[in-house]
ZAVEX-875015 format. One record per residue: residue in one letter; x, y, z of N, C-alpha, C in turn. Coordinates in steps of 0.02 Angstrom, whole numbers, plus 50000, padded with zeros to 5 digits. Last residue first. Layout:
BEGIN
['a'; [X; Y; Z]; [X; Y; Z]; [X; Y; Z]]
...
END
This chain:
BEGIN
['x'; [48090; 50237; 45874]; [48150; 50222; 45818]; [48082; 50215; 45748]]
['x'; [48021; 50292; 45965]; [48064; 50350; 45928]; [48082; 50305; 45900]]
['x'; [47926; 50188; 46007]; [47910; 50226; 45969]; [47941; 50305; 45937]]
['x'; [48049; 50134; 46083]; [48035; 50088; 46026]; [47994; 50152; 45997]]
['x'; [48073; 50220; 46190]; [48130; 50197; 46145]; [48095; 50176; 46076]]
['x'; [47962; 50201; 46250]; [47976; 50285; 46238]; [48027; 50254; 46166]]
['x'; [47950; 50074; 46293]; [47908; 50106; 46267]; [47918; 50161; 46233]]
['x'; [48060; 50084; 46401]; [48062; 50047; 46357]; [48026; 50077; 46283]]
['x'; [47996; 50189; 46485]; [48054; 50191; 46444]; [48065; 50164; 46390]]
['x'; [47908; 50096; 46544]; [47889; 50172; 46501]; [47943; 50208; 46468]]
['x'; [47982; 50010; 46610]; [47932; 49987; 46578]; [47919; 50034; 46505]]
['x'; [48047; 50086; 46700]; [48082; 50039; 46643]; [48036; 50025; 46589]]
['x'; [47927; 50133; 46784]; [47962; 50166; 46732]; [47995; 50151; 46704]]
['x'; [47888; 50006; 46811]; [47836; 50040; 46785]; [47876; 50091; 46734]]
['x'; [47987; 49981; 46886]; [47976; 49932; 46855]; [47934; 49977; 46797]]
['x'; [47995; 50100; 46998]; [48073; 50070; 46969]; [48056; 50025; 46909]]
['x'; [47888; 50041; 47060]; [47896; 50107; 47037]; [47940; 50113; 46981]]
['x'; [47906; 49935; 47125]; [47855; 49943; 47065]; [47894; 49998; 47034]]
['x'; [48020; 49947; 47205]; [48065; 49918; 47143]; [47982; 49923; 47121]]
['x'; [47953; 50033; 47289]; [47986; 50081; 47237]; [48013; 50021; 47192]]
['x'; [47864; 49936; 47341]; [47826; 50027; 47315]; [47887; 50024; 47283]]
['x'; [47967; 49887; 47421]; [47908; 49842; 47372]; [47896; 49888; 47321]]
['x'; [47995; 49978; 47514]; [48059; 49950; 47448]; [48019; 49931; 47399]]
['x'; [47889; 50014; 47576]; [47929; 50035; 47541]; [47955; 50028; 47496]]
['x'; [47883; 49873; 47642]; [47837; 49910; 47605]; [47860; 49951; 47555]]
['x'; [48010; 49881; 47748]; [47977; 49831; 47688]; [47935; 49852; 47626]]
['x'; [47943; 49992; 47792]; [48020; 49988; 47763]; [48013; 49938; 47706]]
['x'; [47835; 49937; 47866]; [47838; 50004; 47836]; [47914; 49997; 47773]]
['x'; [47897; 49824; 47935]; [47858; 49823; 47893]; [47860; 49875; 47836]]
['x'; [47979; 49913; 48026]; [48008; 49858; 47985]; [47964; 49864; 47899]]
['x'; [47875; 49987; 48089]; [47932; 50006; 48050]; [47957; 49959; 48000]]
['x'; [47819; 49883; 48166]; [47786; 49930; 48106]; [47838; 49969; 48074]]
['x'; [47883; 49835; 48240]; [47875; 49795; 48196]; [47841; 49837; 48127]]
['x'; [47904; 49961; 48328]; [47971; 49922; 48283]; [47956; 49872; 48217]]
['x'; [47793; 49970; 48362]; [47810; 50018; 48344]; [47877; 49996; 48274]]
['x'; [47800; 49849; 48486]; [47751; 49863; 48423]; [47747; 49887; 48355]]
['x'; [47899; 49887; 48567]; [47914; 49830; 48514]; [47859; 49833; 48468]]
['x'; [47828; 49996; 48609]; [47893; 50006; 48585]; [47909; 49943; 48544]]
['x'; [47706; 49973; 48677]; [47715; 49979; 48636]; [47777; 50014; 48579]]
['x'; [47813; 49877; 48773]; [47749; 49816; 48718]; [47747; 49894; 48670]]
['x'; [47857; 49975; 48833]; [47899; 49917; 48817]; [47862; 49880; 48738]]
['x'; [47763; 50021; 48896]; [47812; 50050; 48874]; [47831; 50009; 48834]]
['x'; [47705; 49904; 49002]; [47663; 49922; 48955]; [47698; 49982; 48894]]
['x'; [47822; 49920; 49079]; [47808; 49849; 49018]; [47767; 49868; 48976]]
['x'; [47821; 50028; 49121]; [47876; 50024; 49084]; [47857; 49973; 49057]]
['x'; [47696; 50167; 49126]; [47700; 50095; 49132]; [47759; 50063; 49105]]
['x'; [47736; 50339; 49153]; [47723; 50264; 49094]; [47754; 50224; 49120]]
['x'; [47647; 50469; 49202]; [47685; 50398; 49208]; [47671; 50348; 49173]]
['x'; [47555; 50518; 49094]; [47606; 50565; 49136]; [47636; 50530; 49173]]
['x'; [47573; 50509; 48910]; [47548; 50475; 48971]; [47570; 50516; 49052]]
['x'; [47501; 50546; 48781]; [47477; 50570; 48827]; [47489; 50530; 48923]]
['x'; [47618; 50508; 48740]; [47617; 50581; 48737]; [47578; 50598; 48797]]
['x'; [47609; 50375; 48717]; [47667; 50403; 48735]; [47647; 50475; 48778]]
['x'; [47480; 50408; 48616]; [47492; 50346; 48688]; [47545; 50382; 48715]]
['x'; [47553; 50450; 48510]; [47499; 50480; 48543]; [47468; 50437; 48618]]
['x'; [47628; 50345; 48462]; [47644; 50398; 48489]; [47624; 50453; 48529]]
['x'; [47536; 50265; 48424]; [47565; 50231; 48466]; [47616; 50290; 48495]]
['x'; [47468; 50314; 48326]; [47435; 50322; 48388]; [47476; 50299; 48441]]
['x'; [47578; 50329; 48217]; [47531; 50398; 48267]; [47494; 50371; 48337]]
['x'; [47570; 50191; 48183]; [47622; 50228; 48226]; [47603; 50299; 48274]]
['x'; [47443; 50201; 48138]; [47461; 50139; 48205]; [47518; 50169; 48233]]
['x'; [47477; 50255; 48020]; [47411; 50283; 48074]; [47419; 50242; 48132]]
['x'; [47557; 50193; 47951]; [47581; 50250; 47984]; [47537; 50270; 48038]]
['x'; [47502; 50078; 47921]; [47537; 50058; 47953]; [47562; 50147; 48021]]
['x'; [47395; 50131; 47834]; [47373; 50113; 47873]; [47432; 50090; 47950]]
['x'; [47487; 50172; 47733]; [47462; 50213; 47739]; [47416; 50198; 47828]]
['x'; [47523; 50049; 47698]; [47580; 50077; 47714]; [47529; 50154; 47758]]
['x'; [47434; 49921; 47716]; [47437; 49972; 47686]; [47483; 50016; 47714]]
['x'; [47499; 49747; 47760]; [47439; 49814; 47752]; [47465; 49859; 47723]]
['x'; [47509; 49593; 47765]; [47507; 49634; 47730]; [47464; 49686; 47750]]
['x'; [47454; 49517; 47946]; [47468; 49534; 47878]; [47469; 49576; 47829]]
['x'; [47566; 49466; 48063]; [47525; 49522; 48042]; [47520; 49521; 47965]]
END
């Protein structure tokens, strides 16, 4: 799967919950598939994440740095 949007990853989880929700017997393989689905999107998601915050984490070293040099 490739790279996506964290934002896009969550909307796959909703639906894959919204599957769930609406079922009134669930298929246990068909259960199954979207339960391992779900997992990979997590992962991902997580992945993602971390990515997002060592930027985050970078940007503000960054602006720090910056802060330092124009007080001396």
């Amino acid at each position: 799967m490739e790279k996506s949007k964290l934002k896009d990853q969550l909307k796959q989880l909703e639906r894959i919950i919204k599957w769930f929700d609406e079922q009134e017997e669930i298929d246990v393989e068909a259960g199954l598939n979207k339960v391992k689905e779900g997992v990979v999107l997590i992962k991902e998601g997580r992945k993602r994440l971390g990515e997002l915050e060592n930027e985050f984490e970078k940007v503000k070293a960054e602006l720090k740095e910056e802060t330092e040099i124009t007080e001396e």
